[in-house]
N, C-alpha and C positions, 0 to 999 in steps of 0.2 A: 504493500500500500504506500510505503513513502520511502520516493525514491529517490536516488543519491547516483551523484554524476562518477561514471567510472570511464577509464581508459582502455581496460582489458577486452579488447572482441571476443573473447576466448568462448567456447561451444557450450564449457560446464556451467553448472551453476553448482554451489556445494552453501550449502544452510547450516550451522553453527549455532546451537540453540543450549542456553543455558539453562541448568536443575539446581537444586537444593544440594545437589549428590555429584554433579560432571557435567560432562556439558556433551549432547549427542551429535554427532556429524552425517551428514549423508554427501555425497557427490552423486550429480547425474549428468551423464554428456549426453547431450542434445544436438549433436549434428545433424542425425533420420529426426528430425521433429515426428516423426510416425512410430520409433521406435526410441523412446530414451534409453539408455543405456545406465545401470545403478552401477560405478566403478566404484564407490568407497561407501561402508555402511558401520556407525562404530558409536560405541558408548565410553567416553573415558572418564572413569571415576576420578574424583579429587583423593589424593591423599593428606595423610591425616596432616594439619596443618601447612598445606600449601594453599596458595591463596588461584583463586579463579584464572584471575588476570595471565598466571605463570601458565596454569594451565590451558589455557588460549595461545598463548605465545606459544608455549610447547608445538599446539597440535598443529597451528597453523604453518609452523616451521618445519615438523616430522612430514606434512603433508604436501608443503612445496603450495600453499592457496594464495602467496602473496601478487600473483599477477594474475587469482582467479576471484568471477564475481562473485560473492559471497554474501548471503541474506543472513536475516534473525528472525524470530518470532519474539512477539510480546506476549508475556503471560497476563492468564486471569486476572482481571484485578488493575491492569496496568492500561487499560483501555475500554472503551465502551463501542458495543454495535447498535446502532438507532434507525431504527424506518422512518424516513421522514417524506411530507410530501412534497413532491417534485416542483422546484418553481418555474415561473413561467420566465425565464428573463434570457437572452442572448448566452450564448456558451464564454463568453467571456468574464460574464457578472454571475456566472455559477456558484465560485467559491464562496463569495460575499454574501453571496444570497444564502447559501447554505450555513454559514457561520452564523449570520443571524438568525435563522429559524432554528439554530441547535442549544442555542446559549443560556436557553432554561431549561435545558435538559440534562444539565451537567451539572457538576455538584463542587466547581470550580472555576472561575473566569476566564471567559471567551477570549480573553487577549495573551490568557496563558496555553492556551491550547493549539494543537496542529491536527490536523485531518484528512480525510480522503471519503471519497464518495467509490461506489461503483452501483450498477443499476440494480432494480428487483424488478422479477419478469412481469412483465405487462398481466393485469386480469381481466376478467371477462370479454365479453365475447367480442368488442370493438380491439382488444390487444392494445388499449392506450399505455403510454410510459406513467403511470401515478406517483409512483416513491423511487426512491432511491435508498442507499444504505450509506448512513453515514460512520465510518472508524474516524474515532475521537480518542483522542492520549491529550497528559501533558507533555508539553514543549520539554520538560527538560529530563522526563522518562524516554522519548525519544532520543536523547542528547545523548543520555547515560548507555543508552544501548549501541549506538555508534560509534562510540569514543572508547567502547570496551572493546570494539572489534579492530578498529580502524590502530588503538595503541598495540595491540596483539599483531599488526599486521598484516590484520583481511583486508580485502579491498572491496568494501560492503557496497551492493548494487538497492536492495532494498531490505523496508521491515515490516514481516508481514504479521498476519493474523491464524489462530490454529483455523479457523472458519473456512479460511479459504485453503489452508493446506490441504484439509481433509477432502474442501471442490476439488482440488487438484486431484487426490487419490479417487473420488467417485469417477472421474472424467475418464478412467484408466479402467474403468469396471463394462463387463460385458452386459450389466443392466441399466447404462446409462443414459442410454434412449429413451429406456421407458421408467425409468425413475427410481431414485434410488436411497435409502435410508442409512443413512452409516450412524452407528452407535461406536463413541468412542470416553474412554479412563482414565481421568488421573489418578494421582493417589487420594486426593478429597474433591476432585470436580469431575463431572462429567458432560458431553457433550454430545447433539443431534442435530443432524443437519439432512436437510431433504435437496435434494436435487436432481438435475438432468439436462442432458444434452451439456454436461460441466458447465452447467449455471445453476448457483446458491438460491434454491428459492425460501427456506425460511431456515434459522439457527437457533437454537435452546438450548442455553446453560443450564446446568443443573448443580446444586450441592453433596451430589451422591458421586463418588469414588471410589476407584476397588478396595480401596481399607475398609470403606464402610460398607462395601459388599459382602467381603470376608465375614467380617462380624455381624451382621445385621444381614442374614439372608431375604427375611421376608420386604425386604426395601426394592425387590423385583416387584412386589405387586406395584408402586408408587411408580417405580421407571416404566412399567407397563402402559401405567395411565397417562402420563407425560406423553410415552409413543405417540399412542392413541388419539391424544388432541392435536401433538403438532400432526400427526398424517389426516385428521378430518381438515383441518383447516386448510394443510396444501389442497387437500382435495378440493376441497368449497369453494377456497377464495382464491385459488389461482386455476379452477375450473379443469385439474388434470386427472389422469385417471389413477385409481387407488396402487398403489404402492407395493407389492408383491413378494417384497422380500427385506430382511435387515440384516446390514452388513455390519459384525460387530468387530469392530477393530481388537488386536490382542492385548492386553495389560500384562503387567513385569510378572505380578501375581496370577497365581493358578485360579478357578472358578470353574472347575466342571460341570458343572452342573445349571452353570448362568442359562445358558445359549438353551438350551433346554424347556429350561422354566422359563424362557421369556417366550418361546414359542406358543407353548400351550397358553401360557397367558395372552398374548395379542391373535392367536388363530394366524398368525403369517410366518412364514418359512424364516431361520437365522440361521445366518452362516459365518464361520472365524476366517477375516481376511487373510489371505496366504501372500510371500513376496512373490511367488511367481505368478499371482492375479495381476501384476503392475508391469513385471519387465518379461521378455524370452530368456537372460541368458541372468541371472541375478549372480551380485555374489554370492558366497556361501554365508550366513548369517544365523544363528541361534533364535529361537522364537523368542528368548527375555532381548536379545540387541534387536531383534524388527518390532518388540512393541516400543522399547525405551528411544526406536530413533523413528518412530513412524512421523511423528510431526516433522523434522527435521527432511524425511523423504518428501511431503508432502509440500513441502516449503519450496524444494530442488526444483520440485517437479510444473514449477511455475514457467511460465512462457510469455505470457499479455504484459505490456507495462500497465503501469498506476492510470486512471483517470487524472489525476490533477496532479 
């Protein structure tokens, strides 16, 4: 979403995304735009009292990314995603226009803030453009994420959102035509995203986590019902057809029996995303390194620049 001036033409794109715990990397070369290519997939844990920053420097040095494009993700918490409606004004007066209709929606001043828009699919049956999406951060959580890459010696192209990482990975799924549900983990948040044809048609945070999954099984009945509204509503309100299946991203944690119980409970098919659902030739990769660096692939796996 907010993009930064680079030099490097280079084909890759490789996403850098920091945890509590390490920080996960993926690379993906993009030369067949038809076929990416996943050449680097990797989780590297902090050790015990070394500081992040070293560990960026390290990886971005062990990995040779200093003349490659290189994105981030913002976490939870570090930004907000808002529907708003579309204004009527020249593509010029877009931003201004959007800044202002966003600035009571924020829970901080519009003059401390930075943004970006991208579209939400037209509804009913005219297909008019109504809203848009707007990603809101403060200015200087943007700043912080830049300056950690850029002193590490990435050469950051942009910083995006998990929302559209996970479009990124739907766009890559063989049910993306006809619409697609990805259910994705952290360790205390979780996420839903519907889409198709790799466009975002609605996203839902949740406060549910696989920590709180583990311990709290019966919290499948509540993620059930979450499903269930945001799939009525795609259904209703952007007038497409029901939704056939849910793709449950993998977490670092075991859950046997999730994919399961979530079936019986919404009456729709679930299935555990695999890395060779994404690439032909992947590297070789552990199911705890493809959940711990799935954002990070999703990130890579960007192509469209920013609207604004």
């Amino acid at each position: 979403m907010f993009l930064f001036k680079t030099k490097s033409h280079d084909d890759r794109l490789c996403a850098l995304v920091r945890e509590d715990d390490g920080v996960a990397v993926a690379c993906i070369n993009h030369q067949n735009a038809h076929t990416p290519v996943l050449e680097y997939c990797a989780f590297h844990w902090l050790a015990p009292g070394q500081e992040r920053a070293n560990l960026l420097g390290k990886i971005v040095a062990e990995q040779r990314l200093s003349k490659v494009p290189c994105s981030t993700l913002l976490a939870a918490g570090e930004y907000q995603l808002l529907m708003v409606e579309a204004p009527e004004v020249p593509p010029a007066e877009l931003k201004a226009a959007i800044r202002w209709r966003v600035r009571d929606l924020i829970d901080f001043h519009i003059d401390d803030a930075v943004l970006d828009v991208f579209d939400v699919p037209p509804t009913g049956a005219r297909g008019m453009q109504e809203n848009l999406y707007v990603v809101v951060s403060r200015a200087g959580v943007v700043k912080e994420h830049a300056e950690s890459l850029q002193t590490a010696g990435a050469e950051l192209k942009i910083i995006d959102i998990p929302e559209l990482a996970l479009r990124n990975i739907a766009g890559r799924l063989d049910q993306d035509g006809s619409g697609e549900a990805m259910l994705y983990f952290g360790a205390d948040q979780g996420l839903i995203t519907l889409t198709r044809d790799a466009t975002l048609f609605l996203a839902r945070s949740m406060d549910i986590g696989y920590d709180q999954l583990q311990s709290e099984p019966d919290l499948v009945d509540r993620l059930a019902l979450e499903l269930q509204r945001s799939m009525d509503y795609y259904d209703r309100h952007f007038q497409q057809a029901p939704v056939t299946r849910i793709t449950l991203c993998p977490a670092p944690a075991a859950m046997p029996e999730f994919a399961e119980q979530l079936a019986q409970q919404t009456g729709i098919a679930v299935r555990e995303l695999q890395l060779d659902d994404l690439f032909d030739s992947p590297v070789t990769v552990d199911r705890e390194q493809f959940a711990r660096c799935l954002l990070p692939i999703g990130a890579a796996l960007r192509t469209e620049p920013a609207r604004l």
